[in-house]
RODO-2510 file (C-alpha; in nm, 4 decimals, decimal comma):
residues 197
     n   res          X          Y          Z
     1     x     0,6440     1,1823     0,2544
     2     x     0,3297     1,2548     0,0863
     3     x     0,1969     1,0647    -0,1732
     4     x    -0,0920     0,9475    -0,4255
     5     x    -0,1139     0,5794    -0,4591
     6     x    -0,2393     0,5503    -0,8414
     7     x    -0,2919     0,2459    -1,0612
     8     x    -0,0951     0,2554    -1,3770
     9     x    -0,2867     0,2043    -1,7652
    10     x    -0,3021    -0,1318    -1,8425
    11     x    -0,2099    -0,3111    -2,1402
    12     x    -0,3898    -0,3663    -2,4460
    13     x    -0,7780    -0,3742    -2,4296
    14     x    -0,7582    -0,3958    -2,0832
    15     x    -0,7328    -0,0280    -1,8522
    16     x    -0,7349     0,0025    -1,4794
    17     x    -0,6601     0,3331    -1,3852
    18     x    -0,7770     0,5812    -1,0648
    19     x    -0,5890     0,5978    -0,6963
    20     x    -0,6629     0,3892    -0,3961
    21     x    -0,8830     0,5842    -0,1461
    22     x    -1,0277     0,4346     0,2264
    23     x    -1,3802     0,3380     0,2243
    24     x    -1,5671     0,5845     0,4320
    25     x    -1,9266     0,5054     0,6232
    26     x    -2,2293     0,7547     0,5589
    27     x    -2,1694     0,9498     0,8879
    28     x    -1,7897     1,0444     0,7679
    29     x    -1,6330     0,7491     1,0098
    30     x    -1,3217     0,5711     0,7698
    31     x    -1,4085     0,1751     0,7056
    32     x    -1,1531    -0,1134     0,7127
    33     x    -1,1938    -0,0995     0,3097
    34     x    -0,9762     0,0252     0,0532
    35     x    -1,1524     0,1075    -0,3045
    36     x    -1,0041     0,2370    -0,6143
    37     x    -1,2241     0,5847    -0,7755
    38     x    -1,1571     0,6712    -1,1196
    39     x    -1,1403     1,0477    -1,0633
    40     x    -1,0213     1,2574    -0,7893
    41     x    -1,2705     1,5222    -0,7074
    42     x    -1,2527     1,7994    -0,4766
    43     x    -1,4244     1,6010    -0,1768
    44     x    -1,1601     1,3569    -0,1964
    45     x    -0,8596     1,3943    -0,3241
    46     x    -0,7362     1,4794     0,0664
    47     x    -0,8929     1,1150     0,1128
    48     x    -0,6108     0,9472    -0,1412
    49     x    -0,3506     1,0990     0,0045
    50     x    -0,0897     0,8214     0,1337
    51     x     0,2046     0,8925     0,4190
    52     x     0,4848     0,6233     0,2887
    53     x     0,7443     0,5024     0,5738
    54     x     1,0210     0,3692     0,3680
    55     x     1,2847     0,1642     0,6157
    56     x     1,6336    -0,0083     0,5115
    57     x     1,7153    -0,3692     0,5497
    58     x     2,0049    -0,6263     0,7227
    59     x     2,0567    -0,7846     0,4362
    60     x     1,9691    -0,5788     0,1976
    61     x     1,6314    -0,6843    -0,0538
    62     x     1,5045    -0,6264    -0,4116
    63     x     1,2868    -0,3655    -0,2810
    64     x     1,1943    -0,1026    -0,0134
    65     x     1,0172    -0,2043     0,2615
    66     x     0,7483     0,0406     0,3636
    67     x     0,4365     0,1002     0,5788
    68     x     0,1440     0,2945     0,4350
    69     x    -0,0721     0,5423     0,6196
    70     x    -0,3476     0,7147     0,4720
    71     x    -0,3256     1,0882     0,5901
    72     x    -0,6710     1,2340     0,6614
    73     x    -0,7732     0,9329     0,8505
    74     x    -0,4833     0,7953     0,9993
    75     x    -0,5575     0,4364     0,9056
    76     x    -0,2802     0,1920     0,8409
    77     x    -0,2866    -0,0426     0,5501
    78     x    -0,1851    -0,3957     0,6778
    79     x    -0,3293    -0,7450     0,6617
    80     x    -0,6035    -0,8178     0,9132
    81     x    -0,5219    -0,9933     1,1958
    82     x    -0,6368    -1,3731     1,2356
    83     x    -0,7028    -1,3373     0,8383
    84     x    -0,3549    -1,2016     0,7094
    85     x    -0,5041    -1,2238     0,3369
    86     x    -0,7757    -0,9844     0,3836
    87     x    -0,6483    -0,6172     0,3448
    88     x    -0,7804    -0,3690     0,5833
    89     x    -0,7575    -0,0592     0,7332
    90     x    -0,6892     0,0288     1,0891
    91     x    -0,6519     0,2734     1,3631
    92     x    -0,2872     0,3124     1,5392
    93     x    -0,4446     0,2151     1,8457
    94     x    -0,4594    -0,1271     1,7355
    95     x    -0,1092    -0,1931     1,7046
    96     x     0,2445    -0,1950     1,9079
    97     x     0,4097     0,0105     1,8284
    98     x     0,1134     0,2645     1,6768
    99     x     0,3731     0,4431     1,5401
   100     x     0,5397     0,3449     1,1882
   101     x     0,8889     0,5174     1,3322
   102     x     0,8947     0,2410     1,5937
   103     x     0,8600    -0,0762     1,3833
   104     x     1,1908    -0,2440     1,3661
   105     x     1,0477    -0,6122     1,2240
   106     x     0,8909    -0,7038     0,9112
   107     x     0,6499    -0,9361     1,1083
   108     x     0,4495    -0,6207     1,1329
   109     x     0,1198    -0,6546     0,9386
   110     x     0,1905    -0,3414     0,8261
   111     x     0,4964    -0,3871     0,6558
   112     x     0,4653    -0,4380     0,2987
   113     x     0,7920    -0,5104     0,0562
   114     x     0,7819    -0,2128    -0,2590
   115     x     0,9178    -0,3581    -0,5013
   116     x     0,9408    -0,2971    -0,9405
   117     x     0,6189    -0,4966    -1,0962
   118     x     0,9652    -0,5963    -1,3616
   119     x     1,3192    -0,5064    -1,3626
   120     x     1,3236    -0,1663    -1,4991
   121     x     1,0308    -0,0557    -1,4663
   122     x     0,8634     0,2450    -1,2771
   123     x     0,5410     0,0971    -1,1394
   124     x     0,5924    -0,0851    -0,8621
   125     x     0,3552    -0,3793    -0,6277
   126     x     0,3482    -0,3738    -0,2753
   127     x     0,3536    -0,7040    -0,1213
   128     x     0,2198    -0,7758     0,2588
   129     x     0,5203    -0,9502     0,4459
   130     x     0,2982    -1,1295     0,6969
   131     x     0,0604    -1,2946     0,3724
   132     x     0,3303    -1,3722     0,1602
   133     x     0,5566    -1,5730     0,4099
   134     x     0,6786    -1,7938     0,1799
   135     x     0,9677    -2,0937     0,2239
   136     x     1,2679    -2,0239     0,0327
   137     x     1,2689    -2,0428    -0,3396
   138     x     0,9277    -1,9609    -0,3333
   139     x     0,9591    -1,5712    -0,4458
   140     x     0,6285    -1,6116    -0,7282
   141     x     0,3867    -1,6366    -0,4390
   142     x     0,3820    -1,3004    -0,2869
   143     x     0,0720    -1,1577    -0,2158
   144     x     0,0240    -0,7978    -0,3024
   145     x    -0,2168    -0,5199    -0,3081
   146     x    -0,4663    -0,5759    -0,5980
   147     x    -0,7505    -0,2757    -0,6829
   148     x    -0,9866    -0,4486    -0,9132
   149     x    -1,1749    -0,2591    -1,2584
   150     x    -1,5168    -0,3032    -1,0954
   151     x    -1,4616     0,0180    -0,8326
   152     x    -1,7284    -0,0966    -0,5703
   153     x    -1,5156    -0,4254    -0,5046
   154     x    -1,3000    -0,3915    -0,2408
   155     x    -0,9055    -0,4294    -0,2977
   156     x    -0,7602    -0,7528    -0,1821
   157     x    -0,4263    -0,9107    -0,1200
   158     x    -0,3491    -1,1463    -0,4136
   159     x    -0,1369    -1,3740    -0,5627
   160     x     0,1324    -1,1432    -0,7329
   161     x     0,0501    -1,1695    -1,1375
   162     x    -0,1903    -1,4367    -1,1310
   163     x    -0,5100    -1,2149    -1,1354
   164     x    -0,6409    -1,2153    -1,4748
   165     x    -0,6634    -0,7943    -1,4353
   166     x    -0,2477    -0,7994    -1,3805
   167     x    -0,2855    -0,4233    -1,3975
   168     x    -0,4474    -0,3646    -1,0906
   169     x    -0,1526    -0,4881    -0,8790
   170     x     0,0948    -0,2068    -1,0391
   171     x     0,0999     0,1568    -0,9287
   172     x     0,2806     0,4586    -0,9658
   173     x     0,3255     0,7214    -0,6839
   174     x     0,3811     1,0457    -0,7641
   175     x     0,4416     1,3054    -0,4649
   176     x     0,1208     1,5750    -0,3894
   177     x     0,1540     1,9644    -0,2338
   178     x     0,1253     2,0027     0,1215
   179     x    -0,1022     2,2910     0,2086
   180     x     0,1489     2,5168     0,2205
   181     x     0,2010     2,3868    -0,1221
   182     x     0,4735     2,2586    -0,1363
   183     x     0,5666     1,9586    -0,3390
   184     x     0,7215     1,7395     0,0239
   185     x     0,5866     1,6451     0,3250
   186     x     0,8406     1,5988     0,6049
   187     x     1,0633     1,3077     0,5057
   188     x     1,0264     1,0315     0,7110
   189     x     1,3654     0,9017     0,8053
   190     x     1,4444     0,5511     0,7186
   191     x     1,4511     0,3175     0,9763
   192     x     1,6320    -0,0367     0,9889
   193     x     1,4206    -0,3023     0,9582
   194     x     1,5301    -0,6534     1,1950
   195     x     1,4291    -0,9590     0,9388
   196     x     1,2720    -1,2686     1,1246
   197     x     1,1450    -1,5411     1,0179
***
């Protein structure tokens, strides 16, 4: 499934709005960075374009879990490794499985929980299952994907509504034409996902 990852409008006085694109170095090589650009020009909009892995759950959760993969590069979104409150971005190669199809534990440190920023609502926060391990009863300490107002700081994984810029951890997806233009990708089936702790 294709799709644009795009901050929502804040509230009041306060507006964070753009898509999340990879960080890229000056001889075209994708970084382990993820920035959010205000507007999507022609050079880039391929860059913003986000392949969503949506799986189900034994039990069941508030939530989808998915994986995120940036298209043009390949790079996975996922916690970094040693550091699992860092976000980064890396190459298939550097996990097992590499492929998103194969995952079938939310141990991955790609695996991140969708879920509404409120009931009701249509933007949603993605928190990183590995960084938000939490023990039970402890559901306000997720740690999600935040994309900060100042565009040249890199996003981070954060404690879920406790950044003063709340906005920047909500985002809307919205599906994007292949080049055959069409408004799909392939779906991705879902895939059961084995909970451990």
């Amino acid at each position: 499934m294709g799709n644009c990852l795009r901050t929502c409008h804040g509230r009041g006085d306060t507006e964070v709005v753009g898509a999340s694109v990879p960080h890229h170095w000056p001889n075209g090589d994708p970084g382990e960075r993820v920035f959010r650009t205000e507007h999507l020009t022609n050079g880039i909009e391929d860059d913003a374009i986000v392949h969503m892995y949506p799986y189900t759950s034994i039990p069941p959760v508030d939530g989808t879990y998915v994986v995120l993969q940036f298209k043009d590069s390949e790079m996975y979104v996922a916690s970094k490794e040693g550091k699992p409150r860092v976000l980064t971005l890396e190459d298939p190669e550097e996990f097992d499985p590499e492929d998103a199809e194969d995952i079938t534990t939310t141990a991955d440190r790609r695996v991140f929980l969708m879920k509404p920023s409120q009931p009701g609502s249509s933007d949603v926060v993605y928190a990183s299952c590995v960084a938000s391990k939490q023990n039970q009863g402890q559901k306000d300490k997720a740690l999600v994907i935040t994309l900060f107002k100042n565009t040249k700081r890199a996003a981070r994984l954060t404690i879920e509504g406790k950044r003063a810029i709340l906005e920047s951890q909500r985002f809307q997806t919205e599906n994007v034409p292949t080049e055959s233009g069409s408004e799909h990708f392939d779906e991705c089936p879902d895939e059961e996902v084995q909970l451990h702790d």
